[in-house]
N, C-alpha and C positions, 0 to 999 in steps of 0.2 A: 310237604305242606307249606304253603305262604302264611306269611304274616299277618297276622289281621291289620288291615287299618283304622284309621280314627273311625269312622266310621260304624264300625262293627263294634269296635270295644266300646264307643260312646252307646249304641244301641242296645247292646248285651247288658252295661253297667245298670242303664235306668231301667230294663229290665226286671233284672236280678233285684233291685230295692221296690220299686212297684209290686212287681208284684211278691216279694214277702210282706210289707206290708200289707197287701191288702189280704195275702191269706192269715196274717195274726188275725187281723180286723175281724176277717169275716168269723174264722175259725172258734176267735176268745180264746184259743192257748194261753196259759199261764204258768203249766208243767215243762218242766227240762224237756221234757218226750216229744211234746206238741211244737214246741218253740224250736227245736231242733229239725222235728219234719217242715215244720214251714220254710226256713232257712235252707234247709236241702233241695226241695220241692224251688224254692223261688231260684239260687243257684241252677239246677238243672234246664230250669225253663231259660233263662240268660244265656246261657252258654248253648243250647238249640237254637236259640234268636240268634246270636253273632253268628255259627256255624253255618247253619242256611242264609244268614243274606248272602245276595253276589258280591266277589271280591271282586278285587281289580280286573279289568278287561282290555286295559290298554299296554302299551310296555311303557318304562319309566326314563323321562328323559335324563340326559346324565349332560353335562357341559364337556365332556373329552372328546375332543376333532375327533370327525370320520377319518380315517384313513384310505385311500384309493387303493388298488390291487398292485400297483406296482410300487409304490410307496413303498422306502424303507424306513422301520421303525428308529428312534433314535437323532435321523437327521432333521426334526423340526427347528424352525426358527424360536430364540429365547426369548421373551420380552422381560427388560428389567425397568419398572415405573421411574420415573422421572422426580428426581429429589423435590420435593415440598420446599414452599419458601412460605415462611409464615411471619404473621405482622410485619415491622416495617422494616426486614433486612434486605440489604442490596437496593437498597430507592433512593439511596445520600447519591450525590453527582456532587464530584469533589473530595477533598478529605477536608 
């Protein structure tokens, strides 16, 4: 099973509070009983709303080089960045 994404959990979440509230509302629960199936009932219905929307349909881009078919693994070139010079060192001309 995948992951859900933002997406789903964002739709599930408001879900799941919409609609418990609106069945206290509509319902007037006030008993442990009632106040409990509403919460249950508003959970269930969130978590069929994340489960049914469509998930991802694309694959996920990653930044790791393609590698070619003859390519051996290992031998890539390193890059090591280039030291930072910060404020005003190395700008005297002269001592």
């Amino acid at each position: 099973m995948q992951r859900p994404n933002a997406a789903q959990l964002t739709y599930g979440s408001a879900t799941v509070v919409l609609a418990t509230v609106a069945l206290l509302l509509l319902s007037g629960a006030t008993a442990l009983p009632g106040v409990a199936a509403s919460c249950a009932a508003g959970l269930l219905l969130g978590v069929l709303v994340a489960v049914t929307m469509p998930g991802r349909t694309g694959s996920v881009k990653t930044s790791a080089p393609v590698r070619s078919a003859g390519e051996v693994p290992g031998k890539e070139e390193i890059r090591v960045p280039a030291p930072r010079v910060g404020g005003r060192t190395g700008t005297r001309i002269g001592s």
